[in-house]
C-alpha positions, 0 to 999 in steps of 0.5 A: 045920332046914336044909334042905341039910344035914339032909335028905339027899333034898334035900342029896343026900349021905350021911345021916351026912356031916353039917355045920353049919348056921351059916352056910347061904345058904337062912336067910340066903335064906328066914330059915328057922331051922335048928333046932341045939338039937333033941336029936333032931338033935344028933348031926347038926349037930356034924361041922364041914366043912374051910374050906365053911362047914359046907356040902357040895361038893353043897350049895354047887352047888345053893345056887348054882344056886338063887341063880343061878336065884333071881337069874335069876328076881330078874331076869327078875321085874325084867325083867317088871316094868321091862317091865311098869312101861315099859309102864304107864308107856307106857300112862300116857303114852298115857293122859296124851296122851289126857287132855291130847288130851281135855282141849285137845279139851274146852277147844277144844270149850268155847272154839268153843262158848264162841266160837260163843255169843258168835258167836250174841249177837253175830248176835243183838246184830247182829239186835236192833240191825238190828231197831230200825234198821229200826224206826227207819227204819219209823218215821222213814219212817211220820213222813216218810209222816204228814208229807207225808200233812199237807202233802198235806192242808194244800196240799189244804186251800189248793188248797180254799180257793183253789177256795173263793176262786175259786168266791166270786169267780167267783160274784160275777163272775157275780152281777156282771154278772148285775145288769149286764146287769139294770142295762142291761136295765132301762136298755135296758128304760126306754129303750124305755119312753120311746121308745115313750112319746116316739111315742106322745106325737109321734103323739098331738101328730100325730093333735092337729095333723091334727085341728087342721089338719082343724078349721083347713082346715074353718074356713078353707075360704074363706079357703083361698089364704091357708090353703094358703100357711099351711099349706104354710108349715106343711106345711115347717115340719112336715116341717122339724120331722118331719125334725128329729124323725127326725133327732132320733130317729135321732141317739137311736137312733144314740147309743143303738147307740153307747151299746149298743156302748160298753156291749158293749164295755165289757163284753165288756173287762170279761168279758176282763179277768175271763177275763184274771184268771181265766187269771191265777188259773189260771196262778198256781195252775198255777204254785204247783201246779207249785212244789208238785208240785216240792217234793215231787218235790225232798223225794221226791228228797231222800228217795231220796237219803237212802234210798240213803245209808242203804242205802249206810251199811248196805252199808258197816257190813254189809261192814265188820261183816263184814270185822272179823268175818272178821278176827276168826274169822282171829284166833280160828282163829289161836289156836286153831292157836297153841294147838294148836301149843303142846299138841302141843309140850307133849304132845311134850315130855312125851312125850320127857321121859317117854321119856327118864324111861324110857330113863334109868330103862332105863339105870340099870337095865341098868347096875344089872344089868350091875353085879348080872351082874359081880358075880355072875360074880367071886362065882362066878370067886371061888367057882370058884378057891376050889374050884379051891383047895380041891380042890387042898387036898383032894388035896394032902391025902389024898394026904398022907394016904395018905402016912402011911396007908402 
């Protein structure tokens, strides 16, 4: 049954001031039946109302009053739920700009680790390759080292040789006049040999000519004027010969001291010369000494020369290294601010897009509601004429009533 017009406590009119049920606005409301064919409410749904619809003055007021309070909570549920659905629909927002904010984190986390490893290979490419230039060098040094070690050995094994060579060579200088001087002492020697045999030949033909004269004076005694003369003839020819033989003798022994002498001479020259050429083998081996000791000092030279440009190279690769590194992190970073410029940009525009979602949503909803609220306000300017002309209608009729009542 309907619940305004049958129930008297809720219609709030009198039990037999009935009306019809056809069109109540709480069936149309709630789609609850009026139950019209129960015959225990027969009697109460056949009164018809004059231009109500079968609905009481009473009924028509609450009826309104609970449409508008219905409208109003319609309303204020719409309200809520805009709110509401503003709200999610801002969290969503917040929740879309931390995803998008985690996310470009994530992804800008991922890119500098990302970045950072392949920072790290490439320190470590860097590393491995500093490692084998450094072996490189090490070992084109130990090379350099192994060869000079070998040339230092093989200028050792000549200046043996050579040592070997002089040593030889002033051996057999040395054994030379060795057996020269043996060869002028046995000469020296043979010469005194025959000297002394040469005197002592002369004192035996003296001692053999004394005994001559002895035995000559003891035969010639008487006949000693004659002998006298002989013998001072002989006496001068024997001085004469005794002089020659001194003569002899010292001319000897003067061409044996010029012999001597040309023989120290001639030795003492050929001792200069073997110092001579020993000083020429020293100053020859000085000189190739020195010409070595200056091709080392010119290839320790040339090494250093070669360490610095190495060491330069490297300064230049290492600045240069870093320069395209620094460039590189400059363009990393500019990047990573580009895209971070462009998150921000795109998180701005679909925050503003989403704002302006909103305000247009809010828009069309207050203008939704504006229209639902000037609707509601001619329904009930129509409604508040209709009484106005209903009311009029009801006087104008009892009074025509009470005109024919009296």
């Amino acid at each position: 049954m309907c619940r305004f017009t049958i129930s008297t406590l809720e219609c709030g009119h009198p039990q037999e001031d009935h009306v019809d049920t056809h069109n109540c606005p709480y069936f149309d409301r709630t789609k609850v039946a009026c139950d019209r064919d129960n015959p225990k409410y027969k009697d109460r749904v056949t009164i018809k109302t004059w231009d109500r619809k079968g609905i009481c003055n009473r009924c028509l007021q609450l009826a309104r009053e609970r449409e508008e309070d219905a409208m109003r909570r319609e309303n204020e549920r719409w309200r809520e739920q805009s709110l509401k659905d503003a709200k999610e629909a801002e969290e969503a927002l917040r929740r879309g700009e931390q995803e998008l904010f985690d996310r470009n984190r994530r992804e800008a986390e991922k890119k500098r680790l990302a970045e950072k490893k392949a920072l790290e290979d490439l320190h470590r490419e860097h590393e491995r390759e500093q490692q084998a230039r450094k072996r490189e060098a090490k070992r084109q040094a130990e090379e350099r080292r192994l060869a000079a070690e070998k040339a230092l050995e093989e200028l050792q094994r000549e200046q043996e040789r050579d040592d070997e060579m002089r040593r030889l060579a002033a051996e057999k200088a040395f054994e030379e006049r060795q057996r020269e001087q043996e060869r002028e002492d046995e000469a020296r020697r043979q010469a005194e040999i025959r000297a002394r045999e040469e005197r002592q030949r002369e004192q035996e033909r003296l001692e053999e000519s004394r005994r001559v004269a002895e035995e000559r004076e003891r035969e010639e005694r008487l006949r000693q004027q004659e002998r006298e003369q002989e013998l001072a003839r002989q006496k001068r020819e024997e001085e004469r010969r005794l002089a020659e033989k001194k003569a002899r003798e010292e001319r000897q022994r003067q061409q044996e001291m010029e012999d001597e002498q040309r023989r120290l001479a001639e030795k003492k020259a050929r001792e200069d010369r073997l110092r001579e050429q020993e000083a020429e083998f020293e100053r020859e081996e000085q000189r190739r000494l020195a010409e070595i000791k200056a091709r080392a000092e010119r290839l320790r030279e040339h090494e250093r020369e070669l360490a610095a440009i190495e060491e330069r190279t490297k300064a230049l690769e290492e600045k240069r290294r870093l320069a395209e590194q620094t460039a590189r992190d400059e363009d990393l970073r500019e990047q990573e601010r580009e895209r971070a410029r462009e998150a921000e940009r795109q998180a701005k525009a679909d925050y503003d897009r989403l704002v302006s979602e909103q305000i247009s949503r809010d828009a069309k909803m207050q203008k939704e509601k504006s229209i639902q609220e000037a609707a509601l306000r001619k329904q009930q300017e129509d409604a508040d004429a209709r009484r106005l002309s209903q009311n009029e209608f009801d006087s104008k009729r009892k009074m025509g009533w009470k005109k024919e009542v009296e």
